[in-house]
LUMTOR-485717 format. One record per residue (C-alpha): residue number from 1; residue in one letter; x, y negated, z negated. Coordinates in pm, 1 decimal, always signed. Layout:
<gutis>
GUTI tifi dopa       xx       yy       zz
GUTI  NUM    a        X        Y        Z
...
</gutis>
This chain:
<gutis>
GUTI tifi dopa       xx       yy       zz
GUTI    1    x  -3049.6  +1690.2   +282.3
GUTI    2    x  -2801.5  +1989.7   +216.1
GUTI    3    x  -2575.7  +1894.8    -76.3
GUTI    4    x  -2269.6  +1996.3    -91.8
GUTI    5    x  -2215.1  +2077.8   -427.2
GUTI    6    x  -2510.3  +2405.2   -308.8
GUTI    7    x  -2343.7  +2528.1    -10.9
GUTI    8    x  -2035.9  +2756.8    -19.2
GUTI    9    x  -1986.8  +2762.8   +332.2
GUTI   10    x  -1981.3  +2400.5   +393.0
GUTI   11    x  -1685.8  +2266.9   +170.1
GUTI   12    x  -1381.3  +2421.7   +398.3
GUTI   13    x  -1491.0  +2233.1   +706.2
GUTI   14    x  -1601.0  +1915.9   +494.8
GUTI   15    x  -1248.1  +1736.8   +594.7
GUTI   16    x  -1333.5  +1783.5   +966.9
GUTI   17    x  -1628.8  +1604.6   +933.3
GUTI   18    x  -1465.6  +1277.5   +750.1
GUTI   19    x  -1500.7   +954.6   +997.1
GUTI   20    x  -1168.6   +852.0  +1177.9
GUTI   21    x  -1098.4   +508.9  +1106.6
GUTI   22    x   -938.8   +285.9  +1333.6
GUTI   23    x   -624.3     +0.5  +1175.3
GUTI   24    x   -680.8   -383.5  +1254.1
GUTI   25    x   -549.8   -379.7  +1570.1
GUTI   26    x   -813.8   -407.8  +1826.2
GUTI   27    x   -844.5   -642.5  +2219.5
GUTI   28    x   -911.8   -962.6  +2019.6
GUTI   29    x   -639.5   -918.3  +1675.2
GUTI   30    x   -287.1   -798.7  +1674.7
GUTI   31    x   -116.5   -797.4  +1301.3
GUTI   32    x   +136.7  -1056.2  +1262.6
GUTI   33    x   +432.2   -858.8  +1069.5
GUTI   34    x   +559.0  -1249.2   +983.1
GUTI   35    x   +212.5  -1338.5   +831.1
GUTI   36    x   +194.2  -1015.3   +674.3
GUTI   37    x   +526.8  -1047.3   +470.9
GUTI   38    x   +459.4  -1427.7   +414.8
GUTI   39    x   +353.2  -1401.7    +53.1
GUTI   40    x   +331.7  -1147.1   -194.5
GUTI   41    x    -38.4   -946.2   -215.3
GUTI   42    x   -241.9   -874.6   -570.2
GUTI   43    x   -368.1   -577.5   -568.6
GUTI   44    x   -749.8   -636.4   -677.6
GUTI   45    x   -907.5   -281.3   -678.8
GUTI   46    x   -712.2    +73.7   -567.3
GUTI   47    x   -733.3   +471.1   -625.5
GUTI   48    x   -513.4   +636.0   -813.4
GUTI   49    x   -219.2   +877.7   -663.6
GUTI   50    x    +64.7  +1084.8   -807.0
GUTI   51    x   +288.8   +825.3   -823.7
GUTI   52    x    +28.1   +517.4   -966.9
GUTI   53    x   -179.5   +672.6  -1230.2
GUTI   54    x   -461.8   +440.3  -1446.2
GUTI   55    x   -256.3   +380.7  -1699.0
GUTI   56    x    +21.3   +199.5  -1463.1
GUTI   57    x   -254.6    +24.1  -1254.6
GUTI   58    x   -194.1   -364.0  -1422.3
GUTI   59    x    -56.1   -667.0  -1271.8
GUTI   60    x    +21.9   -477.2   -986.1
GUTI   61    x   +227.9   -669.1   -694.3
GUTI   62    x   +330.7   -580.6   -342.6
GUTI   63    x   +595.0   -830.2   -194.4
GUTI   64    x   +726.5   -771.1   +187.3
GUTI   65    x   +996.9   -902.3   +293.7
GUTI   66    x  +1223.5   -893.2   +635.4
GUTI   67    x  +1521.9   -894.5   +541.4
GUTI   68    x  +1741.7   -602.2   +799.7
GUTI   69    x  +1705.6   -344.1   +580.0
GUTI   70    x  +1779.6     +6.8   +782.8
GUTI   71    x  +1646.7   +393.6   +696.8
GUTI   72    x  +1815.0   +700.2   +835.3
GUTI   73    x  +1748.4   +819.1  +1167.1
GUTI   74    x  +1592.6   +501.9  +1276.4
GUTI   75    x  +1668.7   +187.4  +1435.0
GUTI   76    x  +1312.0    +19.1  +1445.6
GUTI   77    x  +1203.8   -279.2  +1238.8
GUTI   78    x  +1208.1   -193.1   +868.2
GUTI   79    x  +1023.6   -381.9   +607.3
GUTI   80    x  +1140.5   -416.4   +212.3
GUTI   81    x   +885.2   -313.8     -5.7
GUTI   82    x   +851.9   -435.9   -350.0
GUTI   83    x   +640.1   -282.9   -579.7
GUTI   84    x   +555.0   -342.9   -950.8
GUTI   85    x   +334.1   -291.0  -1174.1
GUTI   86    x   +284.2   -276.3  -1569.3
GUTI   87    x   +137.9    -18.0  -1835.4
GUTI   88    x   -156.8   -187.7  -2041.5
GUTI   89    x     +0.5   -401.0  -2250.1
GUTI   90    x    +67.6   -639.1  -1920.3
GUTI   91    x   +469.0   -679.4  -2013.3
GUTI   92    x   +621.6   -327.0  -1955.2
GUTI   93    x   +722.2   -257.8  -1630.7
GUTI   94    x   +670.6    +72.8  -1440.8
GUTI   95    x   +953.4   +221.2  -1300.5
GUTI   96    x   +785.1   +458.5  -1028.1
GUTI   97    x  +1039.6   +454.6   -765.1
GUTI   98    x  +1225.8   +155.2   -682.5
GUTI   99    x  +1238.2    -20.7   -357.2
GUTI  100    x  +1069.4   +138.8    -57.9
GUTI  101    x  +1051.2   +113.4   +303.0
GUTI  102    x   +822.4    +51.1   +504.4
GUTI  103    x   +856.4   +159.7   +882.7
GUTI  104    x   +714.1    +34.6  +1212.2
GUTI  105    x   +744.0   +324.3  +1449.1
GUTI  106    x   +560.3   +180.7  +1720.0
GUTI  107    x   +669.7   -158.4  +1763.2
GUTI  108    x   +313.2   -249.6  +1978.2
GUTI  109    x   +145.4    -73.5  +1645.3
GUTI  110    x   +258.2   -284.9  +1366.0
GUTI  111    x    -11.0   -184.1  +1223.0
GUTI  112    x    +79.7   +143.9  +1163.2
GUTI  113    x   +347.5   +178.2   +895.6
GUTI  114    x   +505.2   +462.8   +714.7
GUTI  115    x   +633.0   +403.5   +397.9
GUTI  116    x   +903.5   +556.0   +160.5
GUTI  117    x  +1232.7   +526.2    -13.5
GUTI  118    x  +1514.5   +360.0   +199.3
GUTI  119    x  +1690.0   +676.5   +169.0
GUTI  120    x  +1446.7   +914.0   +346.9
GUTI  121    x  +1388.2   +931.2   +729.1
GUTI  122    x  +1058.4   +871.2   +847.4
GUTI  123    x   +950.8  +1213.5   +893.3
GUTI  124    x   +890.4  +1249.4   +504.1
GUTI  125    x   +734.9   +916.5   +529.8
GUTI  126    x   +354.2   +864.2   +414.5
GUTI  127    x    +91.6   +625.1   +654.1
GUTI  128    x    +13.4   +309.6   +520.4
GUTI  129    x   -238.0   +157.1   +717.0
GUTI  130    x   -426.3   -210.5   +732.9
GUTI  131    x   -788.6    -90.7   +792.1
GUTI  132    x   -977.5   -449.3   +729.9
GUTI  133    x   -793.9   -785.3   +680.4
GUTI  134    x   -963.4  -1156.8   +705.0
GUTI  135    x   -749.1  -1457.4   +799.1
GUTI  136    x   -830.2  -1855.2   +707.4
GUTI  137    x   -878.1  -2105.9   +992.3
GUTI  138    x   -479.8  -2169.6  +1018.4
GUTI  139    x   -435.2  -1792.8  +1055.1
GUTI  140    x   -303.5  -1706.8   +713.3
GUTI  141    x   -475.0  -1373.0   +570.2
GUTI  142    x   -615.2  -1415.4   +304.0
GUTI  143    x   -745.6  -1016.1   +173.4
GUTI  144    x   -667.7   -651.3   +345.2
GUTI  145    x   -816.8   -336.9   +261.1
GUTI  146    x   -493.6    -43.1   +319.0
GUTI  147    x   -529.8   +295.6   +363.1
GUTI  148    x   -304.4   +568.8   +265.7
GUTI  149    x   -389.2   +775.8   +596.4
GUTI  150    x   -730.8   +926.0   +771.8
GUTI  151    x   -919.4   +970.9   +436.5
GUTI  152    x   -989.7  +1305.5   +439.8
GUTI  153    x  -1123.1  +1412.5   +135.4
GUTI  154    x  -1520.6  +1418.0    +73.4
GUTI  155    x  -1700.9  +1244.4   -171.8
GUTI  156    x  -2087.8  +1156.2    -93.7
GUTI  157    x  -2350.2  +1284.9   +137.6
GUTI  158    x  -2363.5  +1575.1   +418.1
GUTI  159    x  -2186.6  +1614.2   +686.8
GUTI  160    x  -2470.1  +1690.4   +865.2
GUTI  161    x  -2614.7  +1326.5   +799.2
GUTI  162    x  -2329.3  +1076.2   +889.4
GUTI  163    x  -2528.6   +738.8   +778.2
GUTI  164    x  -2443.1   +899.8   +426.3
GUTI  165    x  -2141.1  +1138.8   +445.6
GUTI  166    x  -1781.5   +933.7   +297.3
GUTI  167    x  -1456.3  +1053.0   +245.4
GUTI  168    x  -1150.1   +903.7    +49.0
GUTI  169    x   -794.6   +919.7   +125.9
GUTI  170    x   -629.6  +1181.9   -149.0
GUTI  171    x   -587.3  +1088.5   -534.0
GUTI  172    x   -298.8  +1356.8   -535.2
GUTI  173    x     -9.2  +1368.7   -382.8
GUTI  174    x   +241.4  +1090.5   -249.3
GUTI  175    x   +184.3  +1068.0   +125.5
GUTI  176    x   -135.0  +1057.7   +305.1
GUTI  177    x   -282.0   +899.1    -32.7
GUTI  178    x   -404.9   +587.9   -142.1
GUTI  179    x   -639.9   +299.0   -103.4
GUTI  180    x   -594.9    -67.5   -156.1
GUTI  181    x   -774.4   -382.0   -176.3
GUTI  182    x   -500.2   -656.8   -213.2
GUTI  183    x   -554.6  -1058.6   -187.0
GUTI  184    x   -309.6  -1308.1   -139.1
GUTI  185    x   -427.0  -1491.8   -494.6
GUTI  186    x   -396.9  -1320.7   -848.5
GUTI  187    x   -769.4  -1363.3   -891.6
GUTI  188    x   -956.6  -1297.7   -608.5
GUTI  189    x  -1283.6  -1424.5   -483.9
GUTI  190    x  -1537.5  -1163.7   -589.3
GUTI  191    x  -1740.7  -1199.4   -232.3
GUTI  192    x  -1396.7  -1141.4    -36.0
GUTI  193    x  -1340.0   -798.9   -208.9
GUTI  194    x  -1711.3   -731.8   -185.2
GUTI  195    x  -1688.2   -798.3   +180.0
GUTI  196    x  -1339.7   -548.8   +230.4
GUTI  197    x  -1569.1   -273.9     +3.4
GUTI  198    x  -1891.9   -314.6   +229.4
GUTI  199    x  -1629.1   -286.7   +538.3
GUTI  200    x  -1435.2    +46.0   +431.9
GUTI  201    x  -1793.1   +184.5   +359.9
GUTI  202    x  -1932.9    +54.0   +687.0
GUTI  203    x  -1644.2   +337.2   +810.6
GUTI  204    x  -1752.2   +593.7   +584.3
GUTI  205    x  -1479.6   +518.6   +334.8
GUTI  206    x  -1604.4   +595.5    -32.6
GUTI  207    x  -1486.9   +286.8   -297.3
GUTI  208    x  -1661.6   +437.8   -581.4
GUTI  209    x  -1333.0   +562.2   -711.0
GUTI  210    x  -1151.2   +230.8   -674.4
GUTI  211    x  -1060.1    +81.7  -1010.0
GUTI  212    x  -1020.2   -263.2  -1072.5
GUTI  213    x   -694.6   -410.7  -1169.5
GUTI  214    x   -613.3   -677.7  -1403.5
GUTI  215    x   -424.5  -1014.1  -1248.0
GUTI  216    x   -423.5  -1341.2  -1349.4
GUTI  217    x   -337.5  -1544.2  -1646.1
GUTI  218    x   -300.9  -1228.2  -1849.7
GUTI  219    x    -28.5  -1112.4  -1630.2
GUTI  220    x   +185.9  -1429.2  -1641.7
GUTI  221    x   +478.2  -1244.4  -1841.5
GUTI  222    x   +482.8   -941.1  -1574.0
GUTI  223    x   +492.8  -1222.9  -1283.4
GUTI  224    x   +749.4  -1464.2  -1412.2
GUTI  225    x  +1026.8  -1131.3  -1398.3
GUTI  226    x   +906.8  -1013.6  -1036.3
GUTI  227    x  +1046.9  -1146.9   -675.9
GUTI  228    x   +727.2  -1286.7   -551.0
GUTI  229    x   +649.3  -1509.6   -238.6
GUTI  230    x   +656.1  -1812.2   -178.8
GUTI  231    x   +780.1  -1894.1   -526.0
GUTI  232    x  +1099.9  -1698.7   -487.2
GUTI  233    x  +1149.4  -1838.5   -104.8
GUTI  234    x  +1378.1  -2072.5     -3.0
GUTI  235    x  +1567.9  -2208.4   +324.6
GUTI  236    x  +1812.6  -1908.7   +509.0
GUTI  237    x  +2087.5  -1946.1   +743.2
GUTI  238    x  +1889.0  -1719.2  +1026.8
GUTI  239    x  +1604.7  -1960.8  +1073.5
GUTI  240    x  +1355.0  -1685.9  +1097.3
GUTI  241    x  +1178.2  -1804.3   +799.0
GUTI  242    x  +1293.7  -1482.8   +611.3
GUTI  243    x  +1278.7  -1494.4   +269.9
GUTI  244    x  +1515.1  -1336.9    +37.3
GUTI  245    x  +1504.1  -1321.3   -353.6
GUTI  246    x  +1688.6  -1602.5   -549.4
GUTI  247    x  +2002.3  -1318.0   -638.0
GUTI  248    x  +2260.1  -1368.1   -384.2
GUTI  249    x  +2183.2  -1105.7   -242.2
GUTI  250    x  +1900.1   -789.4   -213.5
GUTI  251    x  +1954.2   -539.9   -450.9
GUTI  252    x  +2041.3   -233.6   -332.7
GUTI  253    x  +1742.9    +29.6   -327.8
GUTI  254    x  +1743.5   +167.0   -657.2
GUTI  255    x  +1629.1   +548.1   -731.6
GUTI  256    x  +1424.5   +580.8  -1006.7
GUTI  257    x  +1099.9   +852.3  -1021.4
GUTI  258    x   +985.9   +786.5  -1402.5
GUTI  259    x   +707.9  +1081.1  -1348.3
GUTI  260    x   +816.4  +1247.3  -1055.4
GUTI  261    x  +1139.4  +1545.9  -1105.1
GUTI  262    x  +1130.7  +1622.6   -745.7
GUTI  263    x  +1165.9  +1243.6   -666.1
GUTI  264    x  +1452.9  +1192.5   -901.0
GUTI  265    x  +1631.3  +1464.0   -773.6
GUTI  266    x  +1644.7  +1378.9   -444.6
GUTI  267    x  +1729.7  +1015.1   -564.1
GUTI  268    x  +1996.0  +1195.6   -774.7
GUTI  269    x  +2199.7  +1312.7   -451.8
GUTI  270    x  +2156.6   +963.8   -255.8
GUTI  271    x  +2307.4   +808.3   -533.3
GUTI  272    x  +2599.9  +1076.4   -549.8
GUTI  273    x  +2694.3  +1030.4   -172.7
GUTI  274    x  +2640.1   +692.6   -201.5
GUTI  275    x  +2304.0   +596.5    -10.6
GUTI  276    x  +2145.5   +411.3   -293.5
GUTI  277    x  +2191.8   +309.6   -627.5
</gutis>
């Protein structure tokens, strides 16, 4: 077997080799966006990326919710994003960029979003992408495995033997990073995230650099501060089941890059000519 660590000539086309992995959608499953967005998602395991390092990866939380939020340049269904997360001590919040957006370009792919602050257009927009997801016998899903993107960056084996050869999306960067196993409890059943791990390799996704992430009991003082659903849900005027948090109304996105100058700059002139807060 040729490693790859030995051969000069085979690390620049490495990438090209990486499997292509396909989202949930397929003849027999279509992603529900309402499902989806029902309740907020633990994230169990995940990589790191530029803008979630270890030492913010605690009690983290990703809440969807439909509630007409719009993006420049677009007039396509838009989904509120609402992500937290803590440093160690399971109390302080992380301020890494405030609400996002998430963005269904393809309204017969809703399982293909793009996600990024309200106040960008989609084109500077990163993939994030539902790549395994299991659902109870009433239909509720129950644990997804997201990607940030085609993983693209190589990790194990040759790519002249694909039974061993695994890629990862990229730890660096903002778009086209990431990777995610989130469950709809704080704990999750250990089998369930061994079954979304055996999946993503199964596609020749690496998980040895997904690091777990503490939830539960521990986390109760990070939770009780957060819009999460169902807790936070109650009866709206549209019918639509659309849940909104218990403020009167959404706060506005907020722009906020605690480790990111580049980020806070351009948050810096939405909030001067008035696109966010």
């Amino acid at each position: 077997m040729l490693a790859l660590a030995t051969s000069p000539f085979a690390l620049p086309l490495d990438p090209f080799f990486c499997p292509k992995i396909n989202t949930v959608n397929n003849a027999s499953f279509s992603l529900s966006l309402d499902e989806y967005t029902r309740a907020t998602w633990y994230v169990q395991k995940q990589q790191v990326n530029s803008y979630q390092p270890a030492e913010q990866l605690f009690c983290v939380t990703a809440t969807y919710n439909l509630e007409g939020a719009t993006v420049p340049l677009f007039g396509g269904t838009v989904v509120t994003v609402y992500n937290e997360a803590t440093f160690d001590d399971k109390r302080t919040k992380v301020n890494g960029g405030g609400t996002l957006c998430a963005r269904i370009a393809d309204e017969s792919q809703p399982d293909k979003l793009s996600v990024a602050p309200c106040f960008l257009p989609n084109l500077l927009a990163g993939p994030y992408w539902p790549v395994y997801i299991e659902a109870d016998a009433e239909g509720q899903y129950s644990i997804v495995a997201v990607s940030g993107g085609q993983p693209d960056v190589p990790t194990d084996g040759s790519p002249f033997d694909p039974s061993t050869y695994k890629c990862t999306p990229r730890e660096l960067g903002i778009n086209n990073a990431g990777l995610w196993i989130l469950s709809r409890e704080p704990v999750a059943d250990p089998a369930a995230v061994a079954r979304a791990e055996a999946a993503l390799e199964a596609m020749g996704v690496a998980t040895t650099k997904l690091l777990p992430v503490p939830q539960g009991a521990e986390c109760e003082d990070a939770y009780a501060s957060r819009f999460l659903k169902p807790r936070d849900c109650g009866p709206t005027a549209d019918g639509q089941g659309r849940c909104n948090p218990t403020a009167t109304a959404p706060p506005a996105p907020s722009c906020a890059f605690s480790n990111n100058p580049l980020g806070q700059a351009a948050c810096d002139l939405a909030t001067a000519i008035g696109t966010c807060q």
